[in-house]
C-alpha positions in Angstrom: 25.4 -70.2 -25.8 23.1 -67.3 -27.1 21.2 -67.4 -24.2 24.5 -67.4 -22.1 26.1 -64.7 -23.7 22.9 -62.4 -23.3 20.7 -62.8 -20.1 22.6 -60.4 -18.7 21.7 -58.0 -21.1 17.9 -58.8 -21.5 17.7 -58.7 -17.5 19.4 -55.1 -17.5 16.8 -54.0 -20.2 14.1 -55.3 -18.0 15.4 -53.6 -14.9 15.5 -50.4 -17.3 12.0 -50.5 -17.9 10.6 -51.2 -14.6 12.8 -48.1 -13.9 11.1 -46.0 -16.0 7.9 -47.6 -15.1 8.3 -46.6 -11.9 9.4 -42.9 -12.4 6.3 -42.3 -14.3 4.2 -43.8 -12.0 4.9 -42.2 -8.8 5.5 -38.9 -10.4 3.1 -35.7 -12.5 4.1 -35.8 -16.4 5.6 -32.3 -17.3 8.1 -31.1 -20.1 10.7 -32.0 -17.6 9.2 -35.1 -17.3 9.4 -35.7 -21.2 13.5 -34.7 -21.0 13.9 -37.6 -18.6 11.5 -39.9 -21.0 13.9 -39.6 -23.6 17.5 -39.9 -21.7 16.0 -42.7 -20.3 14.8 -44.7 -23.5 18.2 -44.1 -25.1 20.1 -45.2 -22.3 17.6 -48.7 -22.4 18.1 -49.2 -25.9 21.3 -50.5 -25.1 20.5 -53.3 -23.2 18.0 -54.0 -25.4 20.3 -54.0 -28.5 22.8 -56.2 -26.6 20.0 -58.8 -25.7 18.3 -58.9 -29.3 22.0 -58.9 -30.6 23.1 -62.3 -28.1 19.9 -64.0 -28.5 18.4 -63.4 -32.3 18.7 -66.3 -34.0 17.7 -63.9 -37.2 20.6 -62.0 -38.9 18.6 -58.8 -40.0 17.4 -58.3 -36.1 21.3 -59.1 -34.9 22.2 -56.3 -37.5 19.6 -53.6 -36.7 20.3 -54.3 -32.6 24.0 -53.3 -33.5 23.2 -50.0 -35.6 20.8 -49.2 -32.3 23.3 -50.3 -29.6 26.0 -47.8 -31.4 23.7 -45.2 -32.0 22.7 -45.0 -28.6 25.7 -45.4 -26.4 27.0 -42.7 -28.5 24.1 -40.7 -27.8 24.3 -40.9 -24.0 27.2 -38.5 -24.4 25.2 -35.8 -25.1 22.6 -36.5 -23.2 24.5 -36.9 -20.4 26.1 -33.3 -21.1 22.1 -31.8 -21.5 21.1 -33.4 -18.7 24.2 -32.3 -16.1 23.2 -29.2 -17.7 19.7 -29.3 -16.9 20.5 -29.4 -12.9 22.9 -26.6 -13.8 20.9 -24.8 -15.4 20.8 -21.8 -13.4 24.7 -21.4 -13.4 25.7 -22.9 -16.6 22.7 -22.5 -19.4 23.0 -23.8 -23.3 22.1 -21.8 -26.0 20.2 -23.2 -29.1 23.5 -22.9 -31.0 25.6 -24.6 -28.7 22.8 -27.7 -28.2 23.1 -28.2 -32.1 26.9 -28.2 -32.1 26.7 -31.0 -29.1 24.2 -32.7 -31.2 26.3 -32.7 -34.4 28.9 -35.8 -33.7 25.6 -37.8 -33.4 23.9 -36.7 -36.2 27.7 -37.1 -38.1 27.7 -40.8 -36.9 24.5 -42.0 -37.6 24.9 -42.4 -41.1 27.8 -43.8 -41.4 27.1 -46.4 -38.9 24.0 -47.5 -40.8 25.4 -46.9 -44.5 29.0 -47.7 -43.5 29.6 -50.8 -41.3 32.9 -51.8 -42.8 34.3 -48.9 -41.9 34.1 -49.8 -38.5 34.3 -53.9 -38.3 33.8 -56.9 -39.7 29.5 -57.5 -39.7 29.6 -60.6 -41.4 29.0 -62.8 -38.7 27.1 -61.2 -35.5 27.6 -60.6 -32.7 31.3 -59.3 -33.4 33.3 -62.2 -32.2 36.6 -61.3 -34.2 36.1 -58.7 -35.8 39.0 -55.9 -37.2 38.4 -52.3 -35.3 38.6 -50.0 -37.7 39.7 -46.4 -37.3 36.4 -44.8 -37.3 35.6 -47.0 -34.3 39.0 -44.6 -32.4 36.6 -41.6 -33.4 33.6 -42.4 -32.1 35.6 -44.2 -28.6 36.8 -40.1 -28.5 33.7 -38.6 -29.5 32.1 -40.2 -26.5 34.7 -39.3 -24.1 34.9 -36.1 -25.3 30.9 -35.8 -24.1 31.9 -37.4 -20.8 34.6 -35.1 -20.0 32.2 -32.2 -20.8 29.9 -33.6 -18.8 32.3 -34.3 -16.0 33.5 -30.8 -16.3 30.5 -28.9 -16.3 29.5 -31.3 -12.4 32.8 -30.2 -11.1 32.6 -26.3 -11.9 29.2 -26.5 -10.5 30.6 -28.3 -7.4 33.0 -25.4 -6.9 30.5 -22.5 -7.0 27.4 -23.8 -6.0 25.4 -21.7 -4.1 23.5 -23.9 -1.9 24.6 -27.2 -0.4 21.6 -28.9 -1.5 22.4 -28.4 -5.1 26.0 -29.5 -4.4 24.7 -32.8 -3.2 22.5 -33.4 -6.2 25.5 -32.8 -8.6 28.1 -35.1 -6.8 25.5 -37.8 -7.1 25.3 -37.4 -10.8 28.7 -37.4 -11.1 28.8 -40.6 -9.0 26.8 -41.9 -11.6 28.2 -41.0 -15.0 31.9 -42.1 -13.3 30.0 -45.5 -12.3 28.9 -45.7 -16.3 32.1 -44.4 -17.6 34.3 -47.1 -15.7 31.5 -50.2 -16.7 31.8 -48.9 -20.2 35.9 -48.8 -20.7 36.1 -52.0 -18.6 33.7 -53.3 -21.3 35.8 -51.7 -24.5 39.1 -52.8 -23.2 38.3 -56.6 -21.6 35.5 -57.4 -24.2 37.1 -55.2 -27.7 41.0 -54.5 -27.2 41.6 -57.9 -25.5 39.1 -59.9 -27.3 40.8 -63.4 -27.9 43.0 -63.2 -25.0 40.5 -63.2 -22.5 37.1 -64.2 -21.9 34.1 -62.2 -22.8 31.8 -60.5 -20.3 28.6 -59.3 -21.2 27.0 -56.8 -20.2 28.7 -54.3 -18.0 28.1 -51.7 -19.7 24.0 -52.2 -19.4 25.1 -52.5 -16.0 27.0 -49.8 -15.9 23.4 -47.9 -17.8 21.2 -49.2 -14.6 23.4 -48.5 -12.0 24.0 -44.7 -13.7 20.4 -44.1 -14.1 19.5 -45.6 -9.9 21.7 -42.3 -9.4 19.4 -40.4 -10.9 16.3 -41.5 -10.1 17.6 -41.6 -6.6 18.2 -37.8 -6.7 14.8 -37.3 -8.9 13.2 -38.8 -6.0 15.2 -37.6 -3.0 15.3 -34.0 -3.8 12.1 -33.7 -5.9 13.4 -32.4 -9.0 10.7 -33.5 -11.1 8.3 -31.9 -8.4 5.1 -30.9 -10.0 5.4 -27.6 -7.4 9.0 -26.8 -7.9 7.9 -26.9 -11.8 5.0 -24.7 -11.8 7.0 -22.5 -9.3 9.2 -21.9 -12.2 6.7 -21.4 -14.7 5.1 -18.9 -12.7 8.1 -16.7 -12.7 8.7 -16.9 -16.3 5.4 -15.6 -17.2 5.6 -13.2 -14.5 5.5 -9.6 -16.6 8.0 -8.6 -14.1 12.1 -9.1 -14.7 13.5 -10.9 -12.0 17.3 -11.6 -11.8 19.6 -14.1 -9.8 23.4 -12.7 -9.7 26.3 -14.4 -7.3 28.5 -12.3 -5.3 30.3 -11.4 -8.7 27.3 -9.9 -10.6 27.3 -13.2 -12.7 23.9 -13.9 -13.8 22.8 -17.3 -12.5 19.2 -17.8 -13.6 16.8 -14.9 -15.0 13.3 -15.2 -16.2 11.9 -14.7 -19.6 9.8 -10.9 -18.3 13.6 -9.3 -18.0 14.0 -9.4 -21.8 11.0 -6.5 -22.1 13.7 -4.0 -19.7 17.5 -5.7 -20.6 18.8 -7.9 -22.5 20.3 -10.2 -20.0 21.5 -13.7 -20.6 23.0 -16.5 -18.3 26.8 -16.9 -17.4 27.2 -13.5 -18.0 28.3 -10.4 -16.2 25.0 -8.0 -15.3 25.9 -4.4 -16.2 25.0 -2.5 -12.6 26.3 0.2 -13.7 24.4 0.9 -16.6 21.5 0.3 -14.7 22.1 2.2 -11.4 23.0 4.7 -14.4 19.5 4.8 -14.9 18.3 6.7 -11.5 17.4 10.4 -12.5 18.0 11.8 -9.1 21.9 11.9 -9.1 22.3 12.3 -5.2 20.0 8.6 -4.6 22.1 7.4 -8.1 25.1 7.6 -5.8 23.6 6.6 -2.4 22.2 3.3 -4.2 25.7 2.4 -6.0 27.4 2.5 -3.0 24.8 0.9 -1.1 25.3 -1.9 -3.5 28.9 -2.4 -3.3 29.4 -1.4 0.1 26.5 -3.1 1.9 25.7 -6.1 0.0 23.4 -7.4 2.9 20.8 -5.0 2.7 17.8 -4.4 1.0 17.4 -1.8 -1.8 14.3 0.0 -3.5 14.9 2.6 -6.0 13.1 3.8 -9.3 15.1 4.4 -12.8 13.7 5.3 -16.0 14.3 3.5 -19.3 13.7 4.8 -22.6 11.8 1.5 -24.7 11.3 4.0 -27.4 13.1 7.3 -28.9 11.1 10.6 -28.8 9.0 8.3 -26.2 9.1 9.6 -22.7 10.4 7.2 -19.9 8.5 4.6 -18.6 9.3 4.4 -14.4 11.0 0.7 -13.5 10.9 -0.2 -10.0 14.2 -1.8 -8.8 14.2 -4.2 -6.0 17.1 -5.6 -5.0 17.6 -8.6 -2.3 20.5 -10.7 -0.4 20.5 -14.0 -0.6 21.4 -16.7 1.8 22.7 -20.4 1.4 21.6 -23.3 4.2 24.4 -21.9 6.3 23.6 -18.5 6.2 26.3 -16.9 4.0 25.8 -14.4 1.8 25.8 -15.5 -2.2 24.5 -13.1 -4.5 21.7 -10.8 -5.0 18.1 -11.5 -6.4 16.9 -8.4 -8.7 13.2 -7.3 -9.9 11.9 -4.7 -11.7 8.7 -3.7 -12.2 7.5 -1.5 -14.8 5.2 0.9 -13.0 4.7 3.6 -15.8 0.8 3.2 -15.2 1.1 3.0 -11.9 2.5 6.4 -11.7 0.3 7.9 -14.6 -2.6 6.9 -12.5 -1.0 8.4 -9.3 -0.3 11.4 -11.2 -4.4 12.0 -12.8 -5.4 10.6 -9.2 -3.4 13.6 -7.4 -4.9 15.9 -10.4 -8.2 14.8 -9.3 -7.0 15.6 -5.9 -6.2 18.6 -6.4 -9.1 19.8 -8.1 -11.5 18.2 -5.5 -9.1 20.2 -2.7 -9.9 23.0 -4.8 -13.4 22.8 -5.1 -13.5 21.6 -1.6 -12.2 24.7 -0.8 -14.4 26.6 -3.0 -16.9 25.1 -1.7 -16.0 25.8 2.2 -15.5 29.1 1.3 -19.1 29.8 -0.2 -20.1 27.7 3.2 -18.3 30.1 5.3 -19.9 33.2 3.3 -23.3 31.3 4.2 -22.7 30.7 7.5 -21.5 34.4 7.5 -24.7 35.5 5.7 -27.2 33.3 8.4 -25.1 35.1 10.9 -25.9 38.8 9.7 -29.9 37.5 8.9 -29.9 35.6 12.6 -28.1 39.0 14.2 -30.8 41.3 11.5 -33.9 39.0 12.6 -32.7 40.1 16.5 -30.9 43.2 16.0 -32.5 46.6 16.4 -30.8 48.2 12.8 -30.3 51.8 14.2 -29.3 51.3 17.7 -27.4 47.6 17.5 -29.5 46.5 20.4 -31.5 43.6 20.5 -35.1 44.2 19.6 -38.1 43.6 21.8 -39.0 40.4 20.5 -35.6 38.7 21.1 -35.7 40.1 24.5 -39.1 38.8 25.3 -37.5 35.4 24.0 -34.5 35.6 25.7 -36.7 36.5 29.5 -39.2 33.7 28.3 -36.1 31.7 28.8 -34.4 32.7 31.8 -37.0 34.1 34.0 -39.0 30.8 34.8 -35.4 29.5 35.6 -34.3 32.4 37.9 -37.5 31.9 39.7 -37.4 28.1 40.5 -33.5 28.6 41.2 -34.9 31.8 44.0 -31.5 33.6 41.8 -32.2 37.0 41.9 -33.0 39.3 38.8 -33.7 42.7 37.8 -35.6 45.1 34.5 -34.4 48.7 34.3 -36.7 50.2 31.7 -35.3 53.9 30.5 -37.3 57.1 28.0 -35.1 59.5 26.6 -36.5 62.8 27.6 -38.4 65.9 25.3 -37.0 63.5 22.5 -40.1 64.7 20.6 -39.0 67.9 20.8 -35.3 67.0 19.5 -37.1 65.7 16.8 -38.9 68.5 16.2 -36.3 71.0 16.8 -32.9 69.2 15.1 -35.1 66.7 12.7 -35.3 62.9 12.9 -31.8 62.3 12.2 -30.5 63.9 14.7 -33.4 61.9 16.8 -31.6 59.1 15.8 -28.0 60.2 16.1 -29.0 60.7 19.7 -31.0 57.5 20.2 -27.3 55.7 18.6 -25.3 58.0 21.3 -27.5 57.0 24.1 -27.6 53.3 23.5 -23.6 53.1 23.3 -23.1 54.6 26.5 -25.4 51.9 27.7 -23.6 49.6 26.3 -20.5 50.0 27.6 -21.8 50.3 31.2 -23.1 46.5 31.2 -22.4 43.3 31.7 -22.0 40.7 28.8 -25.1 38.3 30.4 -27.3 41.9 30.6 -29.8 42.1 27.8 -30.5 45.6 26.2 -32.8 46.0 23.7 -34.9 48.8 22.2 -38.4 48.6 23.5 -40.2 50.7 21.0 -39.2 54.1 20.2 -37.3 56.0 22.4 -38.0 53.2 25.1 -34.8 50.7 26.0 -35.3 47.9 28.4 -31.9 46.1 30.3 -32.9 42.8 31.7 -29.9 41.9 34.0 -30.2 38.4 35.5 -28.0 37.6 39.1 -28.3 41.4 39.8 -30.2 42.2 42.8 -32.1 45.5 43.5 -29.5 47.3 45.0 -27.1 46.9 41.9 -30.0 47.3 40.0 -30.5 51.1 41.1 -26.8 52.0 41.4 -26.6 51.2 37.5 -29.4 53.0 37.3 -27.9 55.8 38.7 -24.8 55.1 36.9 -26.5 55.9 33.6 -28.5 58.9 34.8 -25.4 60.6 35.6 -23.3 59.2 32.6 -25.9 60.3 30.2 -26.7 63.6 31.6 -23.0 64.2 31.7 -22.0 63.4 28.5 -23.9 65.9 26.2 -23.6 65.2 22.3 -22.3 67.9 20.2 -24.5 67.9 16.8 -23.7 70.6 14.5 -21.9 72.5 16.6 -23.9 72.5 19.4 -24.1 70.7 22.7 -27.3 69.1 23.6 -28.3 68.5 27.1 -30.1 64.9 27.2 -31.6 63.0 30.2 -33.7 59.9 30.9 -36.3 58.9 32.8 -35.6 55.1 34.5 -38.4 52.6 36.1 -36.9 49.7 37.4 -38.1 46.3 39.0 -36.0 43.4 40.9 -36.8 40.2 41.8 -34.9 39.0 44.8 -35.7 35.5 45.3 -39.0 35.0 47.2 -41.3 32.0 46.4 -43.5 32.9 43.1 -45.9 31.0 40.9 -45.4 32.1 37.7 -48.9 30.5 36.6 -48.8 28.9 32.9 -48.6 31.8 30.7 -45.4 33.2 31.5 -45.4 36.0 28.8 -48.3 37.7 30.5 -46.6 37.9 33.3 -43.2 38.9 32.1 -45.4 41.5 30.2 -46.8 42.6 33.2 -43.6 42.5 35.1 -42.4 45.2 32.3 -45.6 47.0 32.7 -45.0 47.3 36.5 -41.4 49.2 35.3 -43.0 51.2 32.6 -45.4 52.5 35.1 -42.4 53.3 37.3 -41.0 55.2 34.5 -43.6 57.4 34.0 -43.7 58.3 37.9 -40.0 59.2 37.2 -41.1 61.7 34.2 -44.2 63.3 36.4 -41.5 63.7 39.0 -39.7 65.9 36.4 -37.6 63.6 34.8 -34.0 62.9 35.2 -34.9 60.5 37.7 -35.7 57.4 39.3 -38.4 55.3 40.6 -39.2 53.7 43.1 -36.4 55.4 45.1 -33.9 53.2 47.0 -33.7 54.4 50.3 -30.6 53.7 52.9 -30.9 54.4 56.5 -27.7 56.1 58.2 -27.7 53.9 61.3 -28.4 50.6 60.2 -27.8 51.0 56.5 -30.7 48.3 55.9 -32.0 49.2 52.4 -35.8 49.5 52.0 -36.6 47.2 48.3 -40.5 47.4 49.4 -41.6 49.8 46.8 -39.1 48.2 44.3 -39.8 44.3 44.6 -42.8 43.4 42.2 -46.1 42.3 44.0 -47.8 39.5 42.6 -51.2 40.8 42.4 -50.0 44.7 41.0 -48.4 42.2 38.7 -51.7 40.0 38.1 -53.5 43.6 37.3 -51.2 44.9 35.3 -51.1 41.6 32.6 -55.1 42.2 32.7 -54.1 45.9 31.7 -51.8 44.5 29.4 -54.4 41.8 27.9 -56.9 44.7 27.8 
């Protein structure tokens, strides 16, 4: 009869433990894991209890399985509220205070069930065949309904506004399964308590009511991994993220917010978020407005601002970053708002010493291009000193023997044309002598400006020596050669400078050579023979000062009838020049 009146028991309480069995074995141990442990050992003690209670042939053992079978069917009430509230977490959360005050019917019962039987029913012969209820035993009937109907509650409020169909799912599944338990248990109280003696007992339905409950939940454990080792540490990681991140439906209710928001606000679950306060928080009062009714007006759109919180008083600001995203349910529809901020204080003390150090490099920087400009500027005035005759602003002899080292080998092996017009201011000595040296120079400085202004930018001038001036005018054939030759004679003779008061008359003497683009062999030293190619004008020169000066040589003559222009005496002959570098070697 025992055995009759309990193997349905003792095989629920076996099918409870290969449950659990199985859950742990196809599944990472976590704290989550350890919430699940326990719900499920106090929903197999009843089984248990009912089987050692039906089939103990030992009194004590028949007595302790009744203290454990009421103990733990009345503690399935709250666990069944803490665990509906454990997939609701994120909408409806449990303080501390208000998982003691669920706790407390249990921890009210527990004595008196152990210290006070009689109270309840008659215990002196087990199992409880016909027995008296007592009215303690209508108490504890309510006090477990009462945590079904919170439990049952809490699933269908989460039905109502969940925000993803997914989670929806999960909770109608549960609630499947804690209606399931709660039918198999008041089948049980009313067919095997209230009509005991009119009908015939049968046992176990509620242990069947227990399995069937908890293949509920392992079916949604398993079909929508909520024991996922991933999804876990996914959660973990944004608690101990030092940034605050808040989830908010479409009313500003917080859903779910991570332990790094306590550091900016205190914000708790289930309650209204104060966006106001916080938009309140942007400095800038033109963005403080654009980003309020961005939020309210345009709920679909993503926002970045920056507001400043004071942690401290008589502690400046620290700068919070405020990102603000939509989110989206499996269909697509809009559903509240995920919220971040980031404390970037350091961030922007660093960007602030980092654009200090900018700034002070920009300055040096420029400091520094400045005294490389003033270099430059001072190579310049050297390079233009080392080449520049000081008095006159010509180039001096040695940068125009560079400059024709350069360009006369090349105007030779191109047959381009060329020409020197070498020029002696006349009696200078005796303007020396007469008006003094500075004078001397004043007119030397007059002379070489008229010059100047008569030539072409590629024509170099430069002061030979003295009162000597050479112009070495590449591209510029004999005949413009001698007319700006000519040009000068007349332009100095004409322009007599006035020094102290007084007009003096000043000439020049000009000896000029042109090359005109006949085959030449320059030979390998090509100073000599530029040297003797300025020889050949100097000697020119001279001709033009025993001819009584004013003048110049060689003469360019132009017939009248055929206007062909005689360069003979002017072109430079190759051996003349060969003779002259040995007079200039000499």
């Amino acid at each position: 009869m025992l055995l009759e009146a309990g193997w349905m028991d003792g095989l629920m309480f076996w099918a409870m433990l290969a449950l659990l069995i199985y859950v742990f074995a196809v599944n990472t141990i976590s704290s989550l894991h350890k919430y699940y442990l326990a719900f499920h050992a106090i929903m197999l003690m009843w089984p248990l209890s009912q089987w050692i209670l039906h089939t103990s042939d030992q009194m004590i053992l028949r007595q302790i399985a009744s203290y454990a079978g009421l103990i733990s069917l009345l503690s399935l009430g709250p666990c069944w509220v803490l665990f509906a509230r454990l997939f609701t977490k994120p909408l409806y959360p449990l303080s501390r205070g208000a998982m003691g005050l669920i706790a407390a019917p249990v921890l009210l019962f527990v004595p008196v069930i152990v210290l006070k039987p009689e109270w309840w029913f008659d215990l002196s012969a087990l199992p409880v065949t016909s027995g008296q209820v007592g009215w303690l035993f209508g108490l504890y009937i309510l006090a477990i309904s009462f945590y079904f109907i919170l439990a049952t509650s809490d699933m269908l409020r989460v039905i109502r506004g969940a925000s993803s169909s997914m989670q929806r799912q999960q909770i109608i599944l549960l609630l499947i399964g804690i209606a399931i338990f709660a039918c198999c248990t008041c089948f049980d109280l009313i067919y095997n308590v209230l009509l005991e003696g009119h009908v015939a007992k049968r046992y176990g339905i509620t242990s069947l009511g227990v399995v069937l409950s908890d293949l509920f939940i392992i079916y949604v454990i398993q079909r929508y991994r909520v024991l996922d080792i991933v999804s876990i540490a996914r959660r973990e990681v944004v608690d101990t993220m030092t940034a605050g991140v808040v989830v908010v439906d479409g009313q500003d209710i917080v859903i779910d917010v991570n332990r790094g928001m306590h550091v900016f606000f205190p914000v708790r679950k289930g309650v209204l978020l104060p966006m106001k306060e916080i938009l309140g928080l942007i400095p800038d009062s033109t963005e403080r407005e654009e980003v309020w009714t961005q939020y309210y007006f345009s709920p679909y759109e993503h926002l970045d601002t920056e507001i400043h919180i004071m942690f401290q008083e008589d502690v400046k600001p620290s700068y919070v970053s405020l990102h603000i995203s939509p989110i989206y349910d499996d269909n697509k529809r809009w559903v509240g708002r995920l919220l971040t901020f980031h404390d970037v204080t350091q961030l922007r003390v660093m960007v602030e010493q980092m654009n200090q150090k900018n700034t002070t490099l920009f300055e040096r920087n420029l400091e520094l291009i400045h005294i490389q400009q003033e270099l430059q500027y001072a190579n310049q005035k050297l390079q233009e000193m080392a080449i520049t005759d000081p008095l006159t602003n010509c180039y001096n002899r040695r940068h125009l023997l560079e400059q024709m080292e350069e360009k006369v080998p090349t105007c030779v092996s191109s047959h381009q044309p060329f020409s020197i017009v070498l020029f002696d201011i006349d009696h200078f000595k005796t303007i020396n002598d007469n008006y003094g040296h500075v004078v001397g120079d004043e007119v030397l400085s007059f002379v070489s400006n008229i010059v100047r202004k008569e030539l072409h930018h590629s024509d170099i001038f430069a002061r030979y020596g003295g009162e000597e001036f050479v112009i070495f005018m590449p591209g510029v054939n004999a005949q413009e050669a001698y007319s700006t030759a000519e040009r000068l004679i007349d332009l100095i003779k004409s322009a007599m400078p006035t020094i102290a008061s007084e007009a003096i008359m000043v000439t020049v003497s000009i000896g000029w050579v042109a090359y005109e683009g006949q085959e030449l062999s320059l030979g390998d030293d090509v100073r000599s023979w530029i040297l003797a190619l300025l020889g050949e004008a100097d000697r020119h020169m001279y001709e033009a000062k025993s001819n009584g000066r004013n003048g110049i040589r060689p003469r360019l003559a132009i017939e009248e009838e055929d206007k062909q222009v005689s360069l003979d005496a002017a072109l430079p002959r190759h051996s003349a020049l060969e003779a002259s570098a040995s007079r200039e070697k000499r």
